[in-house]
C-alpha positions as CSV (number, residue, x, y, z in Angstrom):
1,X,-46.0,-37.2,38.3
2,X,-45.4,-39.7,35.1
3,X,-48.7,-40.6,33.0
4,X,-47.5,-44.0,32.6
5,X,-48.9,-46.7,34.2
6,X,-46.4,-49.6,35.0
7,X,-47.7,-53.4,34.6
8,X,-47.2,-55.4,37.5
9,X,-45.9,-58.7,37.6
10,X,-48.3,-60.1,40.2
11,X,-51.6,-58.8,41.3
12,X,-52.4,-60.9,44.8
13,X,-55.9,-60.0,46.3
14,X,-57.3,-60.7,49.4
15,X,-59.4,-59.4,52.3
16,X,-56.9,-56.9,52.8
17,X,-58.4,-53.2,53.4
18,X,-55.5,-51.2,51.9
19,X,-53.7,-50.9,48.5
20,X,-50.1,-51.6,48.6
21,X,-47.2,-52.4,46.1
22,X,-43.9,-53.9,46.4
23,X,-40.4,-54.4,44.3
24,X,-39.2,-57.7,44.7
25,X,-35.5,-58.6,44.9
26,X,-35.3,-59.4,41.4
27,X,-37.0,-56.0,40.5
28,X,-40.8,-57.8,39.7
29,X,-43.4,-55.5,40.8
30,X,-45.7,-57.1,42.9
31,X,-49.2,-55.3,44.1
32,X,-51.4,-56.6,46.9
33,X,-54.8,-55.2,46.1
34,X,-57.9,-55.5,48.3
35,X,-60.2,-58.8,46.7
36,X,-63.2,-56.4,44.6
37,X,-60.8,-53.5,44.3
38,X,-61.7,-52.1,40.7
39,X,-58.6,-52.6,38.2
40,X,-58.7,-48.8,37.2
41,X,-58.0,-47.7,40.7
42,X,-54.9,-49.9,41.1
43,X,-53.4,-48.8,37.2
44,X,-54.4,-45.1,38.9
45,X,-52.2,-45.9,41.8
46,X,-49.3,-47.2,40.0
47,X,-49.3,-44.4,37.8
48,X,-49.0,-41.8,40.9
49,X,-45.9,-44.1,41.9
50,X,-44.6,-44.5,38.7
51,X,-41.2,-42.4,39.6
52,X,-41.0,-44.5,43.0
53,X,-41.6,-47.7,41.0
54,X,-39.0,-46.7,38.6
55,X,-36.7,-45.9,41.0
56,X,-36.6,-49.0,43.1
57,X,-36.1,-51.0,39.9
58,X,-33.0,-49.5,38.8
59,X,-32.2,-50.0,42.5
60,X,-32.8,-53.8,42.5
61,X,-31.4,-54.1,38.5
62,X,-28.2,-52.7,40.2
63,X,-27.9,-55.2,43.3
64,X,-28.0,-57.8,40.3
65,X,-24.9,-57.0,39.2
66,X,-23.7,-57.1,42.7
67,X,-25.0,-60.4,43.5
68,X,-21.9,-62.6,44.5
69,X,-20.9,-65.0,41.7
70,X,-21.4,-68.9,42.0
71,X,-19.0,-70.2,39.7
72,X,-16.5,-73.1,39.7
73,X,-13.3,-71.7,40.9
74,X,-14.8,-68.4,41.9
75,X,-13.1,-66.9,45.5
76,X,-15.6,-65.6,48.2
77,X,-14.1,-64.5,51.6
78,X,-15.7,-65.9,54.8
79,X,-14.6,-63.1,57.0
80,X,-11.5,-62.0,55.4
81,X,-10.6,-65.8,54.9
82,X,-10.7,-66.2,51.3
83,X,-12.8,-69.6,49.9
84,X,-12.8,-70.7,46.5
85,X,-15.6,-72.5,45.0
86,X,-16.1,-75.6,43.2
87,X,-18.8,-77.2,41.4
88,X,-19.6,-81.0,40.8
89,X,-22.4,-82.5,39.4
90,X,-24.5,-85.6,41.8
91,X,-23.0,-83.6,45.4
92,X,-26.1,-83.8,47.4
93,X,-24.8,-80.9,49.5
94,X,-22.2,-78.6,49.8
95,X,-18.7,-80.4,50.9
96,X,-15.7,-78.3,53.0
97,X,-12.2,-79.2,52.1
98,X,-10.5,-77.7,54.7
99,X,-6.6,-78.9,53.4
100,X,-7.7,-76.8,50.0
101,X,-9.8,-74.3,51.5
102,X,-12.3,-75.5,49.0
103,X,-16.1,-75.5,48.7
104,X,-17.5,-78.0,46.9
105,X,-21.3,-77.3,45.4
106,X,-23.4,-79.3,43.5
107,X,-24.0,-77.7,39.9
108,X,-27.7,-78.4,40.0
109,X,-28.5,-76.5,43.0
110,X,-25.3,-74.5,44.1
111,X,-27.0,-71.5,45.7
112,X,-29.3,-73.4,47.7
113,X,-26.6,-75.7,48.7
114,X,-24.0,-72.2,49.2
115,X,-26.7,-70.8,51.5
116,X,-27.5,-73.7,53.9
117,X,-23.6,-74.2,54.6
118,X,-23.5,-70.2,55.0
119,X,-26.0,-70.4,57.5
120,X,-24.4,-73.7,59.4
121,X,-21.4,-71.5,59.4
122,X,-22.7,-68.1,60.3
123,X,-24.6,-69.2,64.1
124,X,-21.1,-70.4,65.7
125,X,-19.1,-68.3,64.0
126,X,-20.9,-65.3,65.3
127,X,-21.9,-66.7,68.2
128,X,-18.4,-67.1,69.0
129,X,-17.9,-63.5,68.2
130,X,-20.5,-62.0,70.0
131,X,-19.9,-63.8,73.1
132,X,-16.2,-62.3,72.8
133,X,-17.1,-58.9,72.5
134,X,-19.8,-59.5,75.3
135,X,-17.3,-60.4,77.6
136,X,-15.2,-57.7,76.8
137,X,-17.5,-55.0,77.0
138,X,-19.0,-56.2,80.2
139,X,-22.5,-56.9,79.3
140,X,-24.6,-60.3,79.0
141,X,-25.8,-62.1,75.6
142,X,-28.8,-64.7,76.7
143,X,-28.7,-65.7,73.1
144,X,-27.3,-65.7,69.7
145,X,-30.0,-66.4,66.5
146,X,-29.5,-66.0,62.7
147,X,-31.4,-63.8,61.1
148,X,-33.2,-63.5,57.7
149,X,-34.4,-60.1,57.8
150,X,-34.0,-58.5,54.5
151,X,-33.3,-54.9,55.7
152,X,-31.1,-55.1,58.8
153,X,-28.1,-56.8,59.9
154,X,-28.9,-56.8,63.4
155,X,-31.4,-56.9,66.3
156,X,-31.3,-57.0,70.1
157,X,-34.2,-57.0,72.2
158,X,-34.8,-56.1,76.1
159,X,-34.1,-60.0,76.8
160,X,-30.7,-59.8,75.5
161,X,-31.8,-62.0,72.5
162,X,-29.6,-60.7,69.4
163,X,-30.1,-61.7,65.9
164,X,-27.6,-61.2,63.2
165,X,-27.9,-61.8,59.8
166,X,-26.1,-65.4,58.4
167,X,-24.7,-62.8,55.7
168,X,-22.3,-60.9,57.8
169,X,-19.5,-63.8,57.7
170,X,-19.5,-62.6,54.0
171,X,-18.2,-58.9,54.9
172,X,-15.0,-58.0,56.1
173,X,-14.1,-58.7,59.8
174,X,-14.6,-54.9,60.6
175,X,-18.3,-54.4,59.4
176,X,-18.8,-57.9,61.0
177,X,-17.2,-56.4,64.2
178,X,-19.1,-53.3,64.5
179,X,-22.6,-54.9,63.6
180,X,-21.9,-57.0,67.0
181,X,-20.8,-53.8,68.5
182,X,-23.8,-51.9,67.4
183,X,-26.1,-54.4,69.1
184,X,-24.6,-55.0,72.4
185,X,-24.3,-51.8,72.9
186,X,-28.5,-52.3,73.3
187,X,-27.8,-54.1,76.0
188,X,-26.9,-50.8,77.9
189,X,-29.0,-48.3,75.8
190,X,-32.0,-49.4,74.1
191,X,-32.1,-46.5,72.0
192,X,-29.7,-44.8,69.5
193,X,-29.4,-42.1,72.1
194,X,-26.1,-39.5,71.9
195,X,-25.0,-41.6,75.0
196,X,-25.4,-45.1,72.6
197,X,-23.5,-43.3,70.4
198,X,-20.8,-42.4,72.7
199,X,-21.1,-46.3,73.9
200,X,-20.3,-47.5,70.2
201,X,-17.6,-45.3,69.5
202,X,-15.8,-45.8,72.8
203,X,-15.2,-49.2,71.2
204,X,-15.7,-48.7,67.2
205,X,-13.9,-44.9,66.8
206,X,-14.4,-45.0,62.8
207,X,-18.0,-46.3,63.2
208,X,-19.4,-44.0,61.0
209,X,-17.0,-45.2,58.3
210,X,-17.5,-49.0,59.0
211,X,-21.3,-48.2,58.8
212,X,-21.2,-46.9,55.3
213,X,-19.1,-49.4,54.1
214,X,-21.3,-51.4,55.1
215,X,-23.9,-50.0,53.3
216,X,-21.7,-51.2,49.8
217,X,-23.1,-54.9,51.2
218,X,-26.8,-54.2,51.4
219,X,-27.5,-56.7,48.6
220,X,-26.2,-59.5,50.5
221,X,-29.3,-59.2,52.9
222,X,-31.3,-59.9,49.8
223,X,-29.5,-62.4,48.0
224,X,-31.5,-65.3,49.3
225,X,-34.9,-64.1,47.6
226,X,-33.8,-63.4,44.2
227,X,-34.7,-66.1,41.9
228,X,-32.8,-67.4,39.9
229,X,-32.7,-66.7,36.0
């Protein structure tokens, strides 16, 4: 265990019970204290997590310099459609050009503005997609939602509700596909039983590998609440 104590950026109290700390996005360490909770038992705390806090910092100082670029003629891919970017200043949103295959942002708030159309595009898109694969696979979708869960791509409950996260129309076709795979296969097996398993790789064979591809696009399901510099 380290003897250093690490300052946190934030110390929120309330009438919580417990002691917890957290790692933002953007790598601030925020702690959540209980509301009399003596100061020396919270540095005495972080110091036993020193090595955990250190770690996850590097982690989130990493996913920084991951973070998808917002720059004027910058190229994203929708999908594996490829998009480039433009920035003008007094656009009051974000403006598709489809003859170009442009995006145009406006320069004072382009990530906001990138976001909202990413999510306007995202629910159709991949409702569109799910429904497909529904149908192929023989089950039923009662509805598609967007997600912003910051840990998961996906979700799909007993109801046949599934949520995806608006991010996925920014990974290749193939993570997107098996994501959608992954959660309609709940509809049969709402576990991650050998026979789920067997389920998604009747339909994905190289799951595995789409899955840690995947994984290279973990900052993406972030991106949203790292503030800006």
């Amino acid at each position: 265990m380290s003897d250093f104590c690490p300052i946190p950026n934030e110390v929120r109290r309330s009438s919580r019970k417990t002691l917890s700390i957290e790692v933002t996005a953007d790598g601030r360490l925020v702690v959540h204290a209980p509301r009399f909770m003596l100061r020396g038992t919270i540095d005495h705390f972080l110091t036993e997590k020193a090595d955990w806090i250190a770690k996850k910092q590097q982690a989130a100082a990493k996913e920084q310099t991951m973070l998808p670029q917002i720059a004027d003629g910058a190229v994203w891919k929708i999908g594996d459609s490829p998009v480039r970017l433009r920035l003008e200043s007094g656009l009051p949103c974000a403006v598709w050009n489809a003859q170009t295959t442009e995006l145009c942002l406006p320069t004072e708030n382009a990530k906001a503005a990138l976001i909202t159309w990413l999510k306007a595009q995202a629910l159709p898109f991949l409702t569109q997609q799910t429904q497909a694969w529904a149908a192929k696979m023989g089950v039923r979708v009662a509805a598609v939602k967007i997600s912003n869960a910051k840990t998961q791509w996906g979700s799909c409950n007993s109801k046949g509700v599934v949520h995806l996260h608006w991010a996925l129309i920014c990974c290749p076709r193939a993570l997107m596909d098996y994501v959608i795979v992954h959660e309609l296969c709940h509809r049969r097996y709402m576990d991650h039983s050998p026979r789920f398993w067997q389920e998604v790789a009747a339909l994905c064979p190289d799951w595995k590998q789409r899955r840690q591809q995947l994984s290279a696009y973990r900052f993406l399901l972030r991106w949203e609440a790292v503030q800006e510099k």
